[in-house]
Residue frames as a rotation matrix with the C-alpha (Angstrom) as fourth column:
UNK 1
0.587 0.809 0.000 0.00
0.809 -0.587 0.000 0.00
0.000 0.000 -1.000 0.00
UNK 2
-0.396 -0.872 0.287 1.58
0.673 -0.488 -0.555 2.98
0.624 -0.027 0.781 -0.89
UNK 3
-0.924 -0.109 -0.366 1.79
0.317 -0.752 -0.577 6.40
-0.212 -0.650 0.730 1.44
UNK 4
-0.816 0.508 0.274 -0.77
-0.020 -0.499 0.866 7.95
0.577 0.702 0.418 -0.87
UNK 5
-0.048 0.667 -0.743 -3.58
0.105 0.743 0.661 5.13
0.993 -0.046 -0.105 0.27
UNK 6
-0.314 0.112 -0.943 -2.37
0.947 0.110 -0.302 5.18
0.070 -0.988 -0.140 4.29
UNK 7
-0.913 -0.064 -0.404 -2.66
0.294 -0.789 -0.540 9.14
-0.284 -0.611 0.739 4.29
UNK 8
-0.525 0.848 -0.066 -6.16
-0.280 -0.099 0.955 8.98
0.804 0.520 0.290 2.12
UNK 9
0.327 0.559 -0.762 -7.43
0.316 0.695 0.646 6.57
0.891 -0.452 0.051 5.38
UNK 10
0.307 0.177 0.935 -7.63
-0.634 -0.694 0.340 8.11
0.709 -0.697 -0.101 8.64
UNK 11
0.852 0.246 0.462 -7.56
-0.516 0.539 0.665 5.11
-0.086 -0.805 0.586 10.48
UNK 12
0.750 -0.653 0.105 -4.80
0.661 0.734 -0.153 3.83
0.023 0.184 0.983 9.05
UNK 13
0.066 -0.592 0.803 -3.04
-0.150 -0.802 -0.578 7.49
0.987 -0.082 -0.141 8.93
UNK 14
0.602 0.450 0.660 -4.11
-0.728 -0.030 0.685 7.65
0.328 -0.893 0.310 12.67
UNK 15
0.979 -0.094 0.179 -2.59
-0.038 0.784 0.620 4.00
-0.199 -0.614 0.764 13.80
UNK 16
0.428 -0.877 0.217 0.73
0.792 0.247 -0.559 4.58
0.436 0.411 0.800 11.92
UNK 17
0.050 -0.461 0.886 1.22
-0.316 -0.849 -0.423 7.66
0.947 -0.258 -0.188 13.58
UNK 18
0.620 0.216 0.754 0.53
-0.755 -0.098 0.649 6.30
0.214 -0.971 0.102 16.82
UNK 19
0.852 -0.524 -0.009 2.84
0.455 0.747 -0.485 3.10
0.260 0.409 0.875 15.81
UNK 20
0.138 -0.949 0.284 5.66
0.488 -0.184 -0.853 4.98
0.862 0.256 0.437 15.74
UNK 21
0.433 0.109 0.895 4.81
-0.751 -0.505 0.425 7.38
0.498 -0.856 -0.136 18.93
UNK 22
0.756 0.100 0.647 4.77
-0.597 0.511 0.619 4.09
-0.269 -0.854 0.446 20.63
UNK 23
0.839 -0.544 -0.020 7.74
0.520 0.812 -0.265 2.57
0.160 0.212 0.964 19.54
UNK 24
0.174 -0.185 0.967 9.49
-0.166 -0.974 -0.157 6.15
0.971 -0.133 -0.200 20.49
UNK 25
0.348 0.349 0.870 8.06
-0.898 -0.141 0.416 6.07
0.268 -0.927 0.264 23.90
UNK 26
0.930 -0.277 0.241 8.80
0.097 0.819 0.566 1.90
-0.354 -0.503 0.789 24.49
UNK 27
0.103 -0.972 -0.211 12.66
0.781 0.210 -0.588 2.67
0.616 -0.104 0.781 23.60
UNK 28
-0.247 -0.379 0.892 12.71
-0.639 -0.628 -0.444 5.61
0.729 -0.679 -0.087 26.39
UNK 29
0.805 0.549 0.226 11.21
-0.557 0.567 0.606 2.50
0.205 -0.614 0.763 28.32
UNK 30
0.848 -0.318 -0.423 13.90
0.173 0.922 -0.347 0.32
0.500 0.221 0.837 27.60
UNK 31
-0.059 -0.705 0.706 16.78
-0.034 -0.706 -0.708 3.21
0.998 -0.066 0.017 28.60
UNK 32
-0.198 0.281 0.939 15.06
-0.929 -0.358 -0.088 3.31
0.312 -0.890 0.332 31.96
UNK 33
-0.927 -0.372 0.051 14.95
-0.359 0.837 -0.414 -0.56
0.112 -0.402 -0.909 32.31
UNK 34
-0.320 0.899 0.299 11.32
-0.640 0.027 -0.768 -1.22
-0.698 -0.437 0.567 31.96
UNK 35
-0.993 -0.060 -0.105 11.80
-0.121 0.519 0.846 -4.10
0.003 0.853 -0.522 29.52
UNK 36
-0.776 0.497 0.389 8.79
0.449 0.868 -0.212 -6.15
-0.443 0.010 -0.897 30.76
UNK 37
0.288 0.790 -0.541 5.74
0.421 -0.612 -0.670 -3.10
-0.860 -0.035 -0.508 30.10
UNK 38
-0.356 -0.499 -0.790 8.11
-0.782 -0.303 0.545 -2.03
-0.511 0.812 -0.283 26.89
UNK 39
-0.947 -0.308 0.091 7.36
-0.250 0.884 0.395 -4.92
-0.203 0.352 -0.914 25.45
UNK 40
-0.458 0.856 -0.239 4.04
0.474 0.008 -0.880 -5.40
-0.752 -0.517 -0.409 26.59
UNK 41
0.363 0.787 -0.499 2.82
-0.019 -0.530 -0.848 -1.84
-0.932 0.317 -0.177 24.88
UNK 42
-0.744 -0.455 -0.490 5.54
-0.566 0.039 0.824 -2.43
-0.356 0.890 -0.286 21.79
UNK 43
-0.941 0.235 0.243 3.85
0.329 0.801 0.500 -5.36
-0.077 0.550 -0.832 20.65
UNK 44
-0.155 0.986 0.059 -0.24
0.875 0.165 -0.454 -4.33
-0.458 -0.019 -0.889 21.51
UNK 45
0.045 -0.048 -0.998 0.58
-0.216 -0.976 0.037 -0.83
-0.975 0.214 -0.054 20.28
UNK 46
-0.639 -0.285 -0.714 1.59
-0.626 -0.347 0.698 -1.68
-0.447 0.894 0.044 17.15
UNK 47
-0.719 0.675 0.168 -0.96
0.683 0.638 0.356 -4.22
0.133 0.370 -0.919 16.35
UNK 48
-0.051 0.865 -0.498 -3.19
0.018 -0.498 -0.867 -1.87
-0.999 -0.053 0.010 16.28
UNK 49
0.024 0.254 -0.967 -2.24
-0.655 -0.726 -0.207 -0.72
-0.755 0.639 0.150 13.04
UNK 50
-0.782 -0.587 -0.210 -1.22
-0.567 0.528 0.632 -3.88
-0.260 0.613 -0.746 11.81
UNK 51
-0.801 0.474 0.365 -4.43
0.370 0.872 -0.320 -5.08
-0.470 -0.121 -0.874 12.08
UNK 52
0.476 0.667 -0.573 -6.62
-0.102 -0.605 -0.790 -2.31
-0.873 0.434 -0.220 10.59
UNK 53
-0.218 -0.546 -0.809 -4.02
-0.694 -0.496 0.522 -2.58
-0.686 0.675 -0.270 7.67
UNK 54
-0.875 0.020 0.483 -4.87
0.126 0.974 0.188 -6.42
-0.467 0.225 -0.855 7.44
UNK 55
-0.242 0.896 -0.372 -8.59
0.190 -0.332 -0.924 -5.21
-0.951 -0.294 -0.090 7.73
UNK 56
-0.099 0.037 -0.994 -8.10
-0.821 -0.568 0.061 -3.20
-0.563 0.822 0.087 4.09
UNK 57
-0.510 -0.305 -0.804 -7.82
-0.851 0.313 0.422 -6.22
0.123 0.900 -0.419 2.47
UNK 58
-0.300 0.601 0.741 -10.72
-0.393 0.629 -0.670 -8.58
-0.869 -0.492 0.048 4.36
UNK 59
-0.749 0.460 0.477 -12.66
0.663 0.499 0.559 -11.55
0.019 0.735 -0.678 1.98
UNK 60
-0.207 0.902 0.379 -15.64
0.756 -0.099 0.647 -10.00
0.621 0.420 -0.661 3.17
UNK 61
0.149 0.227 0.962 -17.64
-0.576 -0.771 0.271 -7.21
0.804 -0.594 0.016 5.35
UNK 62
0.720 0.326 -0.612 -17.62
0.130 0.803 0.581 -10.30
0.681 -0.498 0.536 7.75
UNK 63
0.689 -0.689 -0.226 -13.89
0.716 0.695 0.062 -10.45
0.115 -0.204 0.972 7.97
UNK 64
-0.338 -0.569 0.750 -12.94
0.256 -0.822 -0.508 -6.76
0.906 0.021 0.424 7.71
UNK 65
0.303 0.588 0.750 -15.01
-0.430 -0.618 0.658 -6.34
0.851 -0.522 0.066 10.57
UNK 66
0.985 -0.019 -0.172 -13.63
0.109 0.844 0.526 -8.92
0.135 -0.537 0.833 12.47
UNK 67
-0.356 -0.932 -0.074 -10.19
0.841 -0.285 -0.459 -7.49
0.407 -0.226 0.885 11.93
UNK 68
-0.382 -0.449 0.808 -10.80
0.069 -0.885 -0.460 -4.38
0.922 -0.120 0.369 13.07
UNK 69
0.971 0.207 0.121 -12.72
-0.136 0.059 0.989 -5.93
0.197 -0.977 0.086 16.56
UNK 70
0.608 -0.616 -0.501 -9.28
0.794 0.464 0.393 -7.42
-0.010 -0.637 0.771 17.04
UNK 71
-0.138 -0.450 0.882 -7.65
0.464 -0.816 -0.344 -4.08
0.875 0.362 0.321 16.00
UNK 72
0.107 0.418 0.902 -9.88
-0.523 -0.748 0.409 -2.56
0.845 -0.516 0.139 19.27
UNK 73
0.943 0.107 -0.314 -9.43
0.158 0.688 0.708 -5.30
0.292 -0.718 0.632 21.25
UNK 74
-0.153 -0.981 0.118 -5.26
0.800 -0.193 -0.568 -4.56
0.580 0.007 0.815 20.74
UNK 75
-0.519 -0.489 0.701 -6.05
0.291 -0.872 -0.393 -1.16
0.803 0.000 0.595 21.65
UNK 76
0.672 0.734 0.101 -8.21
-0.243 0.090 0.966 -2.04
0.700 -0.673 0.239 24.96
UNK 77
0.634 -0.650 -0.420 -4.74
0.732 0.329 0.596 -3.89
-0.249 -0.685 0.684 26.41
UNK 78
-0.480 -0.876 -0.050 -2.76
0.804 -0.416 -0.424 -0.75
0.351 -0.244 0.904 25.36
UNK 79
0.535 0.652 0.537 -5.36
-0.361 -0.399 0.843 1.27
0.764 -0.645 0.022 27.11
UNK 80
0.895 0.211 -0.393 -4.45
0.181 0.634 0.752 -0.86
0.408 -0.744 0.530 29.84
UNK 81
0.147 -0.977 0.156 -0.40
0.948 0.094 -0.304 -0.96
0.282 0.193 0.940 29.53
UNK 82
-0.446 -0.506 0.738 -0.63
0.365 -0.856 -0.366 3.00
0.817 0.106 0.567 29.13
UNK 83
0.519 0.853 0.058 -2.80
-0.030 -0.050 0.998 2.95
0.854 -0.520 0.000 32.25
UNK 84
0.695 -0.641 -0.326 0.09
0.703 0.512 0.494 1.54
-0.149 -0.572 0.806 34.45
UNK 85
-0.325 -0.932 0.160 2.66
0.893 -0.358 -0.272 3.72
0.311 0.055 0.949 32.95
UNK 86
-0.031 0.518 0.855 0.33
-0.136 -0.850 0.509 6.78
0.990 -0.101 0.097 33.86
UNK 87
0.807 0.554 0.207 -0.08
-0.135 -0.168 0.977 5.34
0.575 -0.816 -0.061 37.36
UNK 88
0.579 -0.633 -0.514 3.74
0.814 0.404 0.418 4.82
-0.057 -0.660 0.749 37.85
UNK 89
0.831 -0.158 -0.533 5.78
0.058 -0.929 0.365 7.97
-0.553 -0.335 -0.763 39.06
UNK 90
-0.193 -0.876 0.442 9.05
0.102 0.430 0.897 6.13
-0.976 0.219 0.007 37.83
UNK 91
-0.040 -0.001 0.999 7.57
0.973 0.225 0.040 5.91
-0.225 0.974 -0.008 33.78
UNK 92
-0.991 -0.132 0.012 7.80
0.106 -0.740 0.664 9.07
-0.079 0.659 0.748 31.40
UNK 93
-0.444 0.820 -0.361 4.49
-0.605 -0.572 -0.554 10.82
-0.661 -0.028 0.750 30.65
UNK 94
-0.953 0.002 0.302 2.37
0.288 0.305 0.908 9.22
-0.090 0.952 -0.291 27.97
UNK 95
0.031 0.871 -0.490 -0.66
0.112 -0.490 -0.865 11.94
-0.993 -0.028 -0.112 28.05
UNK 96
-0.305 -0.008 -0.952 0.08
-0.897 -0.333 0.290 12.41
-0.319 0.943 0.094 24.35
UNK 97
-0.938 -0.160 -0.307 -0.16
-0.286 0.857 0.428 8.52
0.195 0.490 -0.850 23.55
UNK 98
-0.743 0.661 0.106 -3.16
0.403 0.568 -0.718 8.25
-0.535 -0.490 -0.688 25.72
UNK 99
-0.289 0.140 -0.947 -4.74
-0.387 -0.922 -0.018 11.07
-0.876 0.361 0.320 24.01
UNK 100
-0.503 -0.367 -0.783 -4.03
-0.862 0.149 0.484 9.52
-0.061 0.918 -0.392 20.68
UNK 101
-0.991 0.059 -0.118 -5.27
-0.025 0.796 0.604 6.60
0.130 0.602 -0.788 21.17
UNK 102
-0.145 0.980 -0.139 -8.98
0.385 -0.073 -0.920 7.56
-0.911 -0.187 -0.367 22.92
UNK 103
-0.134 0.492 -0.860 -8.77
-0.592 -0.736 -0.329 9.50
-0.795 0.465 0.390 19.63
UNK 104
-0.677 -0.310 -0.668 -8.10
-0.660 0.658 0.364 6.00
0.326 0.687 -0.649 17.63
UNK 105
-0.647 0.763 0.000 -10.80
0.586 0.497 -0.640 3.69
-0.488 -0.414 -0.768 19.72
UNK 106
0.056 0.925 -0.376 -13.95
-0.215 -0.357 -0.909 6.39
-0.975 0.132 0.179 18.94
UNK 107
0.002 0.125 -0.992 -12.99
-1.000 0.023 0.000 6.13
0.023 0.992 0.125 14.79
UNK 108
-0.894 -0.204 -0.399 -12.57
-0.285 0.946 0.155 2.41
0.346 0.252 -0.904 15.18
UNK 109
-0.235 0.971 -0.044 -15.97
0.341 0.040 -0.939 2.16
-0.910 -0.235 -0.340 17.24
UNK 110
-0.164 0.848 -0.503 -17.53
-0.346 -0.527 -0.776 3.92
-0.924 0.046 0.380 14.74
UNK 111
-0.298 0.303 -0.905 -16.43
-0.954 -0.109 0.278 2.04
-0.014 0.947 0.321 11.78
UNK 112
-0.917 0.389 0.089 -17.86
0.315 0.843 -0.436 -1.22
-0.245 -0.372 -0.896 13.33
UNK 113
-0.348 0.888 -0.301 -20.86
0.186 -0.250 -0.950 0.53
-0.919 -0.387 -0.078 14.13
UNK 114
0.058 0.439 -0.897 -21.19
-0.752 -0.571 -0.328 2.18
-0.656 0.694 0.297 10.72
UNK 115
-0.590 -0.315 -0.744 -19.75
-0.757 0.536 0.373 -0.98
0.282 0.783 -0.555 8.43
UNK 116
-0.820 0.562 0.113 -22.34
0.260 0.541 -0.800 -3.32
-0.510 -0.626 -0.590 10.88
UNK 117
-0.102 0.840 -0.533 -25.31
-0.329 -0.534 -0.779 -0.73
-0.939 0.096 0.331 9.71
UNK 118
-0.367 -0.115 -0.923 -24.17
-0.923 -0.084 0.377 -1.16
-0.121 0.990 -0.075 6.04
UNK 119
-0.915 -0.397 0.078 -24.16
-0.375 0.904 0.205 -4.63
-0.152 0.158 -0.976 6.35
UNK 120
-0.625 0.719 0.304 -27.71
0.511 0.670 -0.538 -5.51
-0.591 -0.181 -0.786 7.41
């Protein structure tokens, strides 16, 4: 998919930016010795986008929709992850990441909701 296609798609503009934030943010983790929660949000962070990217290319409405539950479901456990690093004094800030991603969960709700509506 070229650039063109990811910056045409919000959601996919949206998760690649936040992709990278969080891969940013889990190597100032790593500096500071926090392998285990680095890890943790590395991996559910980026699956976000990796799934919504999968998503673009579903058999059906069935299966695009179904990627992008697991797309929200990723981004429920880095909810979580960034939830911990917010409640520990010891982690770097990550109001910008959190931020980002309530703003990534409401578009991903809504194209469930809206690609659900289409459907029936």
């Amino acid at each position: 998919m070229k650039k063109e296609t990811i910056d045409g798609n919000p959601i996919l503009k949206l998760t690649l930016e936040f992709s990278v934030m969080i891969i940013n943010y889990c190597e100032d983790l790593r500096h500071n010795n926090k392998y285990v929660i680095s890890n943790q949000l590395a991996r559910s962070g980026t699956s976000i986008g990796a799934n919504c990217f999968e998503a673009q290319n579903g058999e059906s409405k069935v299966d695009f929709i179904h990627k992008i539950k697991v797309a929200a479901k990723e981004a429920d456990e880095t909810q979580y992850w960034l939830l911990i690093c917010d409640a520990s004094d010891s982690y770097p800030d990550c109001t910008m990441l959190t931020n980002k991603l309530i703003e990534i969960q409401k578009v991903l709700n809504k194209i469930i909701s809206t690609t659900k509506t289409a459907q029936t």
